[in-house]
C-alpha positions as CSV (number, residue, x, y, z in Angstrom):
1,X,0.0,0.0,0.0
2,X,1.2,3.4,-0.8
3,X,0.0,6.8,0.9
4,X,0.2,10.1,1.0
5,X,1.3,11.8,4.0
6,X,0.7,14.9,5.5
7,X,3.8,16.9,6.8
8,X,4.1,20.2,8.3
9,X,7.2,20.9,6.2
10,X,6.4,22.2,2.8
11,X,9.9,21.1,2.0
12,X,9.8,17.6,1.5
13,X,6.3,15.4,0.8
14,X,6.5,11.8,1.7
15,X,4.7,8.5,1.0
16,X,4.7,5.6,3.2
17,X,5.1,1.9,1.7
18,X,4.3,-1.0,3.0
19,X,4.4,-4.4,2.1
20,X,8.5,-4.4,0.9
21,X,9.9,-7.4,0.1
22,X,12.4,-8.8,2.7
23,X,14.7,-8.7,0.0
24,X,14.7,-4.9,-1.1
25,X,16.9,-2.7,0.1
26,X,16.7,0.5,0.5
27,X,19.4,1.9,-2.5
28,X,16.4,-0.9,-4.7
29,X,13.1,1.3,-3.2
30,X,14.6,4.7,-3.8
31,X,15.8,3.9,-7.5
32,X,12.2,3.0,-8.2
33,X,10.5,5.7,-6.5
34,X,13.0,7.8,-8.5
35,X,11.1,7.3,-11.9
36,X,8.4,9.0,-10.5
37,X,10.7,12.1,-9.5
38,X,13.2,13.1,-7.1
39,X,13.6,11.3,-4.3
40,X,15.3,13.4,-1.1
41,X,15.1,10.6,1.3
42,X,14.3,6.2,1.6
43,X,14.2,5.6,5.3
44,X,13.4,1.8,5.8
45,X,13.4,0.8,9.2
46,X,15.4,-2.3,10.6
47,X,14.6,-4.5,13.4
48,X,17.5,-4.6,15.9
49,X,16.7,-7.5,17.2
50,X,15.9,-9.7,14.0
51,X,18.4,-7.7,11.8
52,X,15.7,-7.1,9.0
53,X,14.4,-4.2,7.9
54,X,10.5,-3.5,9.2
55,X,8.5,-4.4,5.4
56,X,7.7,-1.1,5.5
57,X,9.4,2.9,4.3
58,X,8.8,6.3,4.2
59,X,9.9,8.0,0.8
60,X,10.6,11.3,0.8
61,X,10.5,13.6,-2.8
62,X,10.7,17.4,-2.9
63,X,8.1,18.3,-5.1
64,X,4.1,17.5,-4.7
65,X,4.0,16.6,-8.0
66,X,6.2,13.9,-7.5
67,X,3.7,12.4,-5.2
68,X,0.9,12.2,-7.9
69,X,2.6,10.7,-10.0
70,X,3.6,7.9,-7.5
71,X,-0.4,7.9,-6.8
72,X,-1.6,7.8,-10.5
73,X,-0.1,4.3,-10.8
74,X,-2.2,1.9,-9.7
75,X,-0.2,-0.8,-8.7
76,X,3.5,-0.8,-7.4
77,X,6.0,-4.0,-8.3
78,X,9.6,-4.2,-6.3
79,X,11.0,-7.5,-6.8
80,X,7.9,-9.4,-8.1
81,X,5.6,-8.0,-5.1
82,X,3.2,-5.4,-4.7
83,X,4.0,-3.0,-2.7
C-alpha cells in the first residue's frame, strides 16, 4: 500500500510503503521511487533484534508533484511484489 502523508514541512512530501519485500533494500526502493521524480530521502526501518528491515518505508520527494505521479499508478511491483 502506498499513501500520501501529511507533513508540516512544505519542503519535502513523503509516502509511506508498505508491504516491501524482505529482500529490497533500501538503494532498490529509492531507485524506483525515483522514476516517479526526485527522491530526497528512503528511510526503511530495521529490526534490531531480527536484523531485517521492518517491510515497510517512508519515501521522501521534494516536489508534490512527484507524489501524484507515484499515486496515479495503480499498482507498485519491487521484486515481483506489490508494494
Amino acid at each position: 500500500a502506498v499513501r500520501a502523508v501529511r507533513r508540516r514541512s512544505r519542503r519535502l512530501f513523503d509516502i509511506f510503503v508498505t508491504e516491501i519485500p524482505w529482500t529490497a533494500s533500501s538503494k532498490e526502493v529509492k531507485e524506483y521511487f525515483s522514476q516517479f521524480g526526485s527522491v530526497q530521502r528512503c528511510q526503511l526501518p530495521f529490526d534490531r533484534n531480527t536484523g531485517f528491515h521492518r517491510r515497510y518505508c517512508w519515501i521522501k520527494f521534494s516536489a508534490p508533484e512527484d507524489v501524484q505521479n507515484v499515486l496515479q499508478k495503480d499498482s507498485h511491483i519491487l521484486e515481483g511484489s506489490k508494494v
